[in-house]
C-alpha positions in Angstrom: -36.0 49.1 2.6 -36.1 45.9 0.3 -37.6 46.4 -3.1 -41.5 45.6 -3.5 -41.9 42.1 -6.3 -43.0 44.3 -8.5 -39.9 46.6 -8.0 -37.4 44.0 -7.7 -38.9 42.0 -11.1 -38.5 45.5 -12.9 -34.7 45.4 -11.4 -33.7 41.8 -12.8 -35.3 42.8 -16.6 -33.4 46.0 -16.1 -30.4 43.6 -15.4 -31.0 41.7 -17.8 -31.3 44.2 -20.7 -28.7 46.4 -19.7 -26.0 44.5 -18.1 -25.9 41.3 -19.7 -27.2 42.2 -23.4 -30.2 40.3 -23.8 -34.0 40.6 -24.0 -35.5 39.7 -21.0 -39.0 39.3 -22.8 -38.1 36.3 -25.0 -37.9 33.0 -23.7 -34.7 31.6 -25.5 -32.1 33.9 -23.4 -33.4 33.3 -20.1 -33.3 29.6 -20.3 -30.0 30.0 -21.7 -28.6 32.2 -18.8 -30.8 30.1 -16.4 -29.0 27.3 -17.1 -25.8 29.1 -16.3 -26.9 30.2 -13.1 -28.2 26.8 -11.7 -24.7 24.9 -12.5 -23.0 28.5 -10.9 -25.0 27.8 -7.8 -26.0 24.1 -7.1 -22.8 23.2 -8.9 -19.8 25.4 -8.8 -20.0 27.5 -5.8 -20.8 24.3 -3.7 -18.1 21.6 -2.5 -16.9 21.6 -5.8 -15.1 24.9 -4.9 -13.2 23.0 -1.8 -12.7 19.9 -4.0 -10.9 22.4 -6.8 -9.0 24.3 -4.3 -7.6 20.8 -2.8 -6.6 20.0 -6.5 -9.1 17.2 -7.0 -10.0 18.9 -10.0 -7.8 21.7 -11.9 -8.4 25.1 -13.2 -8.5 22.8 -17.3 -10.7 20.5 -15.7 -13.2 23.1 -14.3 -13.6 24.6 -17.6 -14.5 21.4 -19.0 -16.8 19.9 -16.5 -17.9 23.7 -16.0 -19.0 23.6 -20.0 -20.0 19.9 -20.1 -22.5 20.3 -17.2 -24.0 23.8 -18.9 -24.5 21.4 -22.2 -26.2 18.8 -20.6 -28.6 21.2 -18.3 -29.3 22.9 -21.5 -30.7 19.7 -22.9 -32.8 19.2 -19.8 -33.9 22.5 -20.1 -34.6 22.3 -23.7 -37.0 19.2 -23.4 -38.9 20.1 -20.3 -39.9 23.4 -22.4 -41.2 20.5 -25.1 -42.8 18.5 -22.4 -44.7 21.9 -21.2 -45.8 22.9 -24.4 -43.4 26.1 -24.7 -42.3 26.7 -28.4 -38.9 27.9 -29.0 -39.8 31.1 -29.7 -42.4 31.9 -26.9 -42.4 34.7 -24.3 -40.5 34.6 -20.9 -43.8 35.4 -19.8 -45.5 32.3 -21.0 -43.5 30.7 -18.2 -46.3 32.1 -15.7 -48.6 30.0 -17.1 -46.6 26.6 -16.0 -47.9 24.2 -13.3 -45.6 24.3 -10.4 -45.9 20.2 -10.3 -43.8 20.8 -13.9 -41.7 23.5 -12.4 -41.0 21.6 -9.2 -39.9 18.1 -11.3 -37.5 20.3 -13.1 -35.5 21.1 -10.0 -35.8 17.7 -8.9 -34.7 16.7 -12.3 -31.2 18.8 -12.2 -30.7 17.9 -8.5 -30.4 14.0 -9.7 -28.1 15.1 -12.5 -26.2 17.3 -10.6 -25.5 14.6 -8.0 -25.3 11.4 -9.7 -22.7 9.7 -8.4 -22.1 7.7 -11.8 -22.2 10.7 -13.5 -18.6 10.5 -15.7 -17.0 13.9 -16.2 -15.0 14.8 -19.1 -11.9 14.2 -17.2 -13.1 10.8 -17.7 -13.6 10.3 -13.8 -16.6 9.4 -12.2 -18.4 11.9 -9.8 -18.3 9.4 -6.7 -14.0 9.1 -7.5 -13.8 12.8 -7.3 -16.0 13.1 -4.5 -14.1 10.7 -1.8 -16.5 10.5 0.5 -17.6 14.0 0.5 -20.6 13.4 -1.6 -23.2 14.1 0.8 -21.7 17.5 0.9 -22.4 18.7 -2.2 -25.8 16.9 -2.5 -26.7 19.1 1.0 -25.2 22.3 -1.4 -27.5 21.8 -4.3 -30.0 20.9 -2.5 -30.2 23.9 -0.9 -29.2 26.1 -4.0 -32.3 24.2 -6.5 -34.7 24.3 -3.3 -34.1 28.3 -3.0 -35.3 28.1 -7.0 -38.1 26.1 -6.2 -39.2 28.6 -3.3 -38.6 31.5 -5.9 -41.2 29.9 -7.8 -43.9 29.0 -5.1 -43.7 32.6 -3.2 -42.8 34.7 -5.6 -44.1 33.2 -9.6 -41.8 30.8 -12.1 -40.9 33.6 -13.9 -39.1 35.4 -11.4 -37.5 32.5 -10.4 -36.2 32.1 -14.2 -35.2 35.5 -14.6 -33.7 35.6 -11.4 -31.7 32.9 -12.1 -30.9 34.0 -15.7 -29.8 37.5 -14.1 -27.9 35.5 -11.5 -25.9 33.4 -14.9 -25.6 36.4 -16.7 -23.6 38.1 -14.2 -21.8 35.8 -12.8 -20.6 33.7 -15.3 -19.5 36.1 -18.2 -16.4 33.7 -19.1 -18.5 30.6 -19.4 -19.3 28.8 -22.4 -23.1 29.2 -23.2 -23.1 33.0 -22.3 -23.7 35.6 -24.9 -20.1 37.3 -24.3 -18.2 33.9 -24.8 -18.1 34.1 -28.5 -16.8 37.6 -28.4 -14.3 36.1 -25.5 -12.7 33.4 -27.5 -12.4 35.7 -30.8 -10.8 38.3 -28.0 -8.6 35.4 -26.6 -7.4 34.3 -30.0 -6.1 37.5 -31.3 -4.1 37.6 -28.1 -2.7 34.3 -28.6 -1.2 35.9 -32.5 -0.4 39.2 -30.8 2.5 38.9 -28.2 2.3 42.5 -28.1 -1.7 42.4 -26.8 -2.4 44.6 -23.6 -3.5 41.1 -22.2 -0.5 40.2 -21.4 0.6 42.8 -19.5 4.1 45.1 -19.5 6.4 43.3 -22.4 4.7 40.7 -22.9 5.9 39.3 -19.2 2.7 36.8 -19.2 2.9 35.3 -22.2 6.8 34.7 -22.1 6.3 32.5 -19.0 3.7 30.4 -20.7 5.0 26.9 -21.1 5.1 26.6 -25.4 1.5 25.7 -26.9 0.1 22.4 -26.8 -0.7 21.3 -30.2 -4.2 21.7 -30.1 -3.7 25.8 -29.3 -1.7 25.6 -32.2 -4.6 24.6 -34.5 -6.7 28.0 -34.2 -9.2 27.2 -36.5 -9.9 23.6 -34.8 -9.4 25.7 -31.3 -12.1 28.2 -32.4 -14.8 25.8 -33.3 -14.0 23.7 -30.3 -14.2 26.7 -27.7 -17.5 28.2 -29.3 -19.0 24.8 -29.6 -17.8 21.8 -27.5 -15.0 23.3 -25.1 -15.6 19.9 -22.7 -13.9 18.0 -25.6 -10.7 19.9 -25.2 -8.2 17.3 -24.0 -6.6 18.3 -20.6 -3.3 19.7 -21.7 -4.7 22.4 -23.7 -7.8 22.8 -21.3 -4.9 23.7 -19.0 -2.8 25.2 -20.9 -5.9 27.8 -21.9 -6.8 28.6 -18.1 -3.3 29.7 -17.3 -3.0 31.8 -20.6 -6.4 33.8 -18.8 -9.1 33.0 -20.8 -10.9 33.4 -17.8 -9.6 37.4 -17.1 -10.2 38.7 -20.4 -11.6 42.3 -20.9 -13.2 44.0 -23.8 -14.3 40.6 -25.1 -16.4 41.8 -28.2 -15.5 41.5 -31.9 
């Protein structure tokens, strides 16, 4: 038997408090994790996952255009609240009280950013370059992903849809920039990097030996820290690389 709405809305708070560390009441947080979840679904797992697998875009690259599109769906976010008349600070339950006109626009709003063919990734190529032709696939895969949003919101109230989605980020992308574990993450990841003898990388050390040596820019830890808590799309591609194969991405017991 599936949940009632009420049931189910207890379930994502419940999520969202105990699994992913946050307060599901305040407003901040699930915008935050909301972002996450709309680039997991109407970007990453879409043709962008076939495009990556084929080696259109690498492992460096995905955590830079992963990052850079989080950033820049923040700022949507963040000015669509202004535009609504949500302070900062507000409830999650103030978003109840939006028009769905406003709520609808916003989905349309990500869709066109998502999409944009002219869009210029950090790699420094456009969208429509990486795409080869196969644009119309992803635009039918987030499509589909912001119109199941949009549906959340209609049937079911924009603040499930938000939480939903926020719950959805929060699970799902625990290694991503812009969640509330990736600071603890990248302190976790740079203690490894000074610690050949870390349980990270495995039995002797076997997975840090067959790291190629460290780009200059790993080198730099202090420069490396402020860059992974703060602008990780900025990383230049060797490192960005050189990071993902080091298993940023697989770390466990991330807090300080």
């Amino acid at each position: 038997m599936e949940p009632s709405p009420e049931r189910e809305g207890e379930l994502l708070q419940q999520v969202l408090r105990d699994q992913v560390g946050v307060d599901p009441g305040q407003l901040r947080p699930i915008l935050e994790l909301t972002t996450l979840g709309l680039v997991n679904s109407a970007w990453r797992n879409t043709a962008v996952e076939n495009w990556h697998a084929e080696g259109r875009l690498h492992g460096g690259d995905m955590l830079r255009v992963n990052s850079h599109a989080s950033w820049r769906i923040r700022q949507i976010l963040s000015r669509w609240r202004t535009q609504v008349g949500l302070a900062p600070d507000a409830l999650a339950g103030s978003l109840d009280d939006i028009d769905f006109a406003d709520f609808r626009w916003l989905g349309g709003r990500i869709y066109q950013r998502v999409v944009n063919p002219h869009r210029r990734l950090p790699t420094g190529a456009m969208l429509r370059d990486v795409a080869q032709g196969n644009l119309a696939d992803l635009e039918n895969d987030a499509d589909q992903a912001l119109s199941a949003f949009a549906y959340q919101g209609e049937d079911r109230g924009i603040g499930f849809a938000f939480r939903r989605a926020a719950a959805h980020g929060g699970l799902a992308c625990r290694h991503w920039w812009g969640h509330p574990a990736w600071c603890g993450l990248v302190g976790r990841f740079l203690r490894a990097l000074d610690d050949p003898g870390d349980s990270h990388w495995g039995h002797d050390g076997q997975f840090r030996t067959r790291l190629r040596p460290e780009p200059a820019a790993v080198q730099d830890r202090a420069t490396l820290r402020r860059t992974l808590l703060h602008q990780p799309w900025t990383l230049d591609a060797d490192s960005a690389q050189w990071i993902v194969s080091a298993g940023i991405g697989y770390l466990r017991h991330a807090a300080d």
